[in-house]
N, C-alpha and C positions, 0 to 999 in steps of 0.2 A: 604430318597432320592426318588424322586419322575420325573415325566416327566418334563424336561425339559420347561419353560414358562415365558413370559414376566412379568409376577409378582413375578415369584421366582428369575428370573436373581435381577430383580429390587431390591428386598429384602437381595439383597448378601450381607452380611457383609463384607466392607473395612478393610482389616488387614492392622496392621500399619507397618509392614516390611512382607517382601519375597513375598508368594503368594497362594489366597485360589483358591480353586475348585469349582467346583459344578456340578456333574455328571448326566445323563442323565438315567433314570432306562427303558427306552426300546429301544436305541439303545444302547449296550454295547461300549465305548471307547470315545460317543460323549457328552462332556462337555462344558463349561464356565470359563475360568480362570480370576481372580481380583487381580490387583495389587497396590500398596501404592496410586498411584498416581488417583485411581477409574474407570483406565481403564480398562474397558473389553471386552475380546476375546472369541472367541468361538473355542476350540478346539478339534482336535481329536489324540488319544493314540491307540495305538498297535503295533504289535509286526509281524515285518517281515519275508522271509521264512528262515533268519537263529538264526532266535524267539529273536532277539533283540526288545527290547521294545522302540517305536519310538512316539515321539510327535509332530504333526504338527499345528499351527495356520491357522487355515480355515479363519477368517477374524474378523473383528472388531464387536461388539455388537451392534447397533445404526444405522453404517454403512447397516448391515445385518440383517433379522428378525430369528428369531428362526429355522422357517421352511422353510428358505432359506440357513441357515445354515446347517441344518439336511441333506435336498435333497444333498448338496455340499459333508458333511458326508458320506452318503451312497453311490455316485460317488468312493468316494475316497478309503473308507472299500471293494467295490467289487473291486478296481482295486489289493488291494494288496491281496485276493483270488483269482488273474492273476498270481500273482509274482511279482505286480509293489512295489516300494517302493517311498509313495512320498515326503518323508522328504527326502530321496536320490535325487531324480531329483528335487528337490526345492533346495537344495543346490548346486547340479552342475548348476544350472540354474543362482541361485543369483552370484555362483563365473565368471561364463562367460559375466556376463551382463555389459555392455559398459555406459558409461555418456551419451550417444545420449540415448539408448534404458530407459533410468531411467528419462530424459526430459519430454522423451515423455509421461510415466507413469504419470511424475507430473503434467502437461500440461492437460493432460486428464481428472485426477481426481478433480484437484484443480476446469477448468473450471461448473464438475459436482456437486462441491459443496461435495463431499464427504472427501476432507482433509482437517483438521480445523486450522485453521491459530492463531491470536492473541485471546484473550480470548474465544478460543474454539469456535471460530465461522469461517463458509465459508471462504475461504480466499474473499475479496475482488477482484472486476475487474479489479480498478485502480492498482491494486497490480501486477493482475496477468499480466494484460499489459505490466507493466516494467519488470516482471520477464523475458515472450515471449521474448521483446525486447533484454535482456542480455544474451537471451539463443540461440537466434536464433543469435542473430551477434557478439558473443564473445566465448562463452562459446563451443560450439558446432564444430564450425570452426575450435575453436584451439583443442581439446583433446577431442571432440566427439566419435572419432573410440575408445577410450583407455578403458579399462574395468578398472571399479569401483576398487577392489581388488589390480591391480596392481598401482592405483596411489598411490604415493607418496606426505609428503607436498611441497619438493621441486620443484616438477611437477608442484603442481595450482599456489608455489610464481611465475614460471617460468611462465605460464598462464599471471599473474597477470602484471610481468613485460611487457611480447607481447602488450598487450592489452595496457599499457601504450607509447609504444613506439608508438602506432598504428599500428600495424601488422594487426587489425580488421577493420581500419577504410573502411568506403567506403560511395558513395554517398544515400542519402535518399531516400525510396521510394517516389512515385509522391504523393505530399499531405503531406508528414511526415512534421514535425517541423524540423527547420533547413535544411542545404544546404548538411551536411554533420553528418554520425555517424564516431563521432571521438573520440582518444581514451584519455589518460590523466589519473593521479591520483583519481581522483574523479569515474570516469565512472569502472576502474578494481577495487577498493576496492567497490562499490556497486556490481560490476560481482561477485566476491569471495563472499558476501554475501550471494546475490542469489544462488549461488553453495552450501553454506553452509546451509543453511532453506533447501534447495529441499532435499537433501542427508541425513541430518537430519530427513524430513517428510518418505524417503523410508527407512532407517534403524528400525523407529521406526513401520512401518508398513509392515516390514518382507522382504523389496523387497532388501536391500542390507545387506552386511553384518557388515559393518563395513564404519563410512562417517570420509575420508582421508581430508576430507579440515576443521574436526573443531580445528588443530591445527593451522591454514595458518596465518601469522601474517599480517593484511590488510593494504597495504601503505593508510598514509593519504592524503585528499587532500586539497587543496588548500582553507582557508577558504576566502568566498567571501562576502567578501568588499565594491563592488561598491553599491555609495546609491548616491541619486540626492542630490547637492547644493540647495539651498535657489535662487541662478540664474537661475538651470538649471530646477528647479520647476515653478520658472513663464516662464520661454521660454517655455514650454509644453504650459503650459495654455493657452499662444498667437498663438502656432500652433495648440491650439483648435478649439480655433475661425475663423483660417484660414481654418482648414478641415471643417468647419461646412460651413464655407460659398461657401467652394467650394461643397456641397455635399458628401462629404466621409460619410461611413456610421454610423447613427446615432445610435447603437447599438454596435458596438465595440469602439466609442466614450467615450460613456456612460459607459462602462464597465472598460477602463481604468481610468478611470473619480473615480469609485467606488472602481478600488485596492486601490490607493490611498488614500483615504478617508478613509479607512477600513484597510489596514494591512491585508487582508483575501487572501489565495491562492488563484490563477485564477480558478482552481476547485472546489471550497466554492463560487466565486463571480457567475460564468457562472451558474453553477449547483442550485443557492439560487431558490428557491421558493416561490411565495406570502403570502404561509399561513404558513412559519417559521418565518417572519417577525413580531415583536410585538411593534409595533413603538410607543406604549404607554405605553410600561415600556421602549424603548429604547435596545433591544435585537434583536437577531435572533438566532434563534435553530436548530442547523446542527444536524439534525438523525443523520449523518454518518460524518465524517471526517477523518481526517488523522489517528488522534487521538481519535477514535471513536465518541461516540453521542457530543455535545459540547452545551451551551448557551455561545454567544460570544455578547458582548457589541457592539456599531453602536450610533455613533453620528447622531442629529440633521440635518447637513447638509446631511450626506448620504443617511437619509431615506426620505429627501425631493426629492432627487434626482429618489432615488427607486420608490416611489410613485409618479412619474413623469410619469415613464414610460408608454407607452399606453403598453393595453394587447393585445397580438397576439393570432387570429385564437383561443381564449378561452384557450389558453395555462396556468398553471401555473406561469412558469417561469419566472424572471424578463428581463433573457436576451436568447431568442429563438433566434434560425436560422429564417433566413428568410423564408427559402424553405422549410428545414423537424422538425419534432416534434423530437426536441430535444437541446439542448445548443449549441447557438454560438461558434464558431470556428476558427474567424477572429481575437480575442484580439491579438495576439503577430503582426497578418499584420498592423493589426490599429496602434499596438505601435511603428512597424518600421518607419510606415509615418508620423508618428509624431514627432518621432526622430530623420527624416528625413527634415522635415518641420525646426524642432528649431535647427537643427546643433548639436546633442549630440550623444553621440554613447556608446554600451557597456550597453543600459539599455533592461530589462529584463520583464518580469511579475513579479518575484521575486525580483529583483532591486525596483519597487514601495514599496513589502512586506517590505524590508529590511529600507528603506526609511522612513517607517509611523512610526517603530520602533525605529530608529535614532532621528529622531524627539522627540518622547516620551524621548527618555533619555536626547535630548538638554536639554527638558525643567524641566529637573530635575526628573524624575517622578523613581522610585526604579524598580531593575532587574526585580522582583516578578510581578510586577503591567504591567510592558512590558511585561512580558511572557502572564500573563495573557488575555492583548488586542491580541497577538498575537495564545492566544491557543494553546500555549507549553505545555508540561509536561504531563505525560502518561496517569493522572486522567483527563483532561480537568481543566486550574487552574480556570480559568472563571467562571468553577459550584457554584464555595465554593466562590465566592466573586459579583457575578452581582446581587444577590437576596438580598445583607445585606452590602455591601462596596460603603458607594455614592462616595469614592475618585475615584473607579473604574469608577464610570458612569462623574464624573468631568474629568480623564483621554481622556476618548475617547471625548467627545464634545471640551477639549482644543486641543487634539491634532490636531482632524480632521478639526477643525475648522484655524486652523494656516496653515495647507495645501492648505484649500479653500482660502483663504484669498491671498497665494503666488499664485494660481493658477490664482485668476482674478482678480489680482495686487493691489489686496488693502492693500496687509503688505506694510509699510512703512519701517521698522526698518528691514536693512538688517541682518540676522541669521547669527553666525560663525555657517554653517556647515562644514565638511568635505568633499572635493570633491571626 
């Protein structure tokens, strides 16, 4: 046993049940605990003034450097040669602490990048976003005041229902999407989620004691349906050309132009980049996505479209704001006027998504091969087939190509889609 160091922590052996040690030989009590899963903590042991032997978690390995853990240590080791006990005030602390005040812990730490989300990485922004969103207008509203310990599951189904009823809803801030945060099946089972992950990430990080919503059984919602007809696909296309010639802007045009085309979320089409595009094997390579890194397939017609675009102000991007350095903003306004133009209603950014996929199955093409165009499935299914499957790269040019075709009226042969 020796001093405590980044290369001995490193060196811990992984036990395969319970939990190993590894003590510090110059500050007496200040160790490193390792548990199955390769998590390690840095902790401190001793024995209080009525000489009970007490164990605290000072913090995470990774998280904390050695001698940021020590300093923390020797804080803690002089308070209880005070009288303090702080395994005692850390437990009356966690038992008092409210879902507001554990929000805000997660809020905090997630934006700092310090609690690790899906494959042990940063949470995401787009993540943390919606999280904010469920927590600031559902979650908080309704049982914010209520301390963690005393909820119950029947508290968050009770949660769960409000929020359905719309007991939350209320008008959008200026700027938000949509007229109204409104409530529905769909919007409280992702609430309860989110309550679930956060309560989950403080439990596992000492800040509660015990997370009351991972029994909460989450109403389902509504699965959604709406996808464009083979009609309502050329009436777009016609109020293309009508917003092009009145001037509407030619950049959220172009961007609805390419959900379509592509099957790709509006935060995969806005957010693309020039230099993920490989228009000569026929791909584009999302670093990041929903579903982490991805190579996703891109028809002929799309990348003709892409490589249209002029480039702005030296930007990357395929589709920049006008005004500041960063991704257009307007695709859902462009789609209302458009929508608006051809007489349709109910369609969505994710209604096109829904739409290129429909398609692909009109024309026969197998679940796998749709998942794959659309970049489903946990692994990215795209990886394991765009480099070595030409059915996949035949997929995307017929499909997109049967969209372009409806869009500026060259199909002749009217589609049974479903309306």
């Amino acid at each position: 046993m020796g001093k405590l160091t980044k290369t001995s922590i490193d060196a811990l052996t992984i036990p395969e049940k319970g939990q190993a040690f590894l003590w510090d030989s110059e500050l007496r009590g200040f160790g490193v605990r390792v548990i199955p899963s390769g998590l390690k903590a840095f902790v401190l042991q001793y024995r209080n003034e009525e000489g009970r032997s007490r164990r605290i978690v000072i913090g995470r390995y990774g998280v904390l450097t050695v001698e940021q853990a020590r300093k923390q240590a020797i804080v803690k080791l002089a308070a209880v040669v005070g009288g303090a006990d702080p395994a005692e005030e850390r437990a009356q602390s966690r038992a008092a602490i409210t879902v507001r005040e554990v929000c805000t812990w997660y809020l905090e730490n997630a934006e700092a990048g310090t609690i690790l989300g899906r494959k042990h990485r940063p949470i995401k922004a787009s993540t943390l976003a919606m999280d904010r969103s469920r927590i600031e207008t559902h979650i908080i509203p309704l049982i914010g005041t209520r301390q963690v310990r005393a909820l119950r599951v029947s508290d968050i189904e009770k949660m769960q229902m409000d929020i359905v009823a719309g007991k939350t809803a209320k008008p959008r801030k200026e700027g938000g999407r949509g007229g109204k945060a409104a409530g529905g099946p769909g919007v409280a089972g992702r609430a309860v989620s989110t309550l679930q992950s956060l309560l989950s990430h403080a439990l596992r990080y000492d800040i509660v004691e015990n997370n009351p919503a991972a029994g909460v059984r989450k109403i389902a919602g509504k699965a959604r349906t709406r996808r464009l007809s083979a009609a309502e696909i050329r009436a777009l296309g016609e109020a293309m050309e009508i917003a092009e010639r009145n001037e509407e802007n030619p950049t959220g045009l172009a961007a609805v132009r390419a959900l379509l085309l592509t099957g790709y979320r509006i935060s995969e089409v806005i957010g693309m980049e020039r230099g993920w595009l490989h228009a000569d094997r026929g791909y584009v390579h999302f670093p990041d996505t929903k579903t982490d890194g991805q190579v996703r397939p891109i028809g002929q017609t799309a990348i003709q479209l892409l490589k249209a675009l002029p480039e702005k102000r030296g930007l990357s991007l395929f589709f920049p704001s006008d005004f500041v350095d960063r991704p257009y903003s307007g695709v859902p306004e462009s789609l209302r006027a458009l929508c608006a133009i051809a007489g349709i209603k109910g369609v969505t950014p994710h209604v096109l998504r829904h739409t290129f996929g429909s398609v692909a199955g009109d024309m026969g093409f197998s679940e796998l091969t749709i998942k794959a165009l659309l970049g489903h499935g946990a692994r990215g299914s795209t990886q394991n087939y765009v480099h070595i499957d030409e059915a996949l790269r035949l997929a995307v040019e017929r499909v997109s190509m049967k969209i372009a075709n409806l869009l500026d009226g060259r199909e002749s042969t009217i589609l049974r889609l479903a309306a």
